[in-house]
N, C-alpha and C positions, 0 to 999 in steps of 0.2 A: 184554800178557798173552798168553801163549799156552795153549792148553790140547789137551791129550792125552786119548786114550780108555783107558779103564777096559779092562784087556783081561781081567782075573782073572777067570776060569769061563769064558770062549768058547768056540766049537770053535776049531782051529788053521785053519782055512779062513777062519772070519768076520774071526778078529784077524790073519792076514796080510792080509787085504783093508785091516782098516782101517791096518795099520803104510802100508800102499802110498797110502792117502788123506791120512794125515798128513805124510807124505814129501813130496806132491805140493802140501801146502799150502807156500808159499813166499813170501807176503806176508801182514801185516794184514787185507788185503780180501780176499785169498780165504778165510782162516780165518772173517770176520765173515759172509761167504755164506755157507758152507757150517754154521756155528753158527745162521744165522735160517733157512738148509735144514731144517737138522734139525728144528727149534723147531714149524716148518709141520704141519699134521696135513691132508697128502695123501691122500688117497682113491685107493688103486694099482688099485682096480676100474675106475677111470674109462679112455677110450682114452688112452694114453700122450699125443696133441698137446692132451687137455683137462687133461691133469695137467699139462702142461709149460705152458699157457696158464694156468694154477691158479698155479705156481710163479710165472710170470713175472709177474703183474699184483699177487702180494703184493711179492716184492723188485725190483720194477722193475729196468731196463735196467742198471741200473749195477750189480748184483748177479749178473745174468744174463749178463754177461759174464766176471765171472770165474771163473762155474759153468759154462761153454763150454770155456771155459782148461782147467779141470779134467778137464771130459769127457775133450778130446782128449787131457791126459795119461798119464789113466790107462786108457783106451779104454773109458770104460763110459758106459751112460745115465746121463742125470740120474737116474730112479726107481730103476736099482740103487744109484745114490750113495745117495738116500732112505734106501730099505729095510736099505742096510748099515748107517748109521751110527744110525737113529733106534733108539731107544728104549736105547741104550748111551751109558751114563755117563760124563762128561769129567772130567777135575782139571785146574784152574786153574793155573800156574805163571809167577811173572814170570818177566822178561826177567833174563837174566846181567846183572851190576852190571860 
């Protein structure tokens, strides 16, 4: 399954961010990171290395590395990934037959 963000009513700033995050999803595991990212309910008050230590001891290593992948692709923090994608709605779509 892959799933897409909901872009209908965004600003055009928010839903080009997220077109450039689903672009940059490029396997199963980064999509299933970045889906239990979102899921997380991070505290962006916190200093950014206790958020990212927040993040990393729910999805463990193997999670956190392809939330790194990600970073560097898209050049952003892990908490702007956060903040862009949470609270914005996906639609589920299989895979091409």
């Amino acid at each position: 399954m892959r799933y897409h963000f909901n872009l209908s009513g965004l600003p055009a700033v928010q839903a080009d961010r997220l077109l450039s995050i689903e672009s940059a999803m490029t396997d199963g595991l980064t999509r299933s990171a970045l889906f239990d990212l979102k899921n997380l309910t991070v505290f962006s008050e916190r200093a950014p290395e206790k958020a990212r230590a927040f993040v990393s001891e729910r999805l463990g290593s193997y999670h956190m590395a392809k939330l790194k992948a990600l970073e560097e692709t898209l050049k952003m923090d892990l908490l702007d990934i956060y903040q862009t994608v949470k609270g914005v709605p996906v639609v589920l779509k299989a895979r091409p037959a």
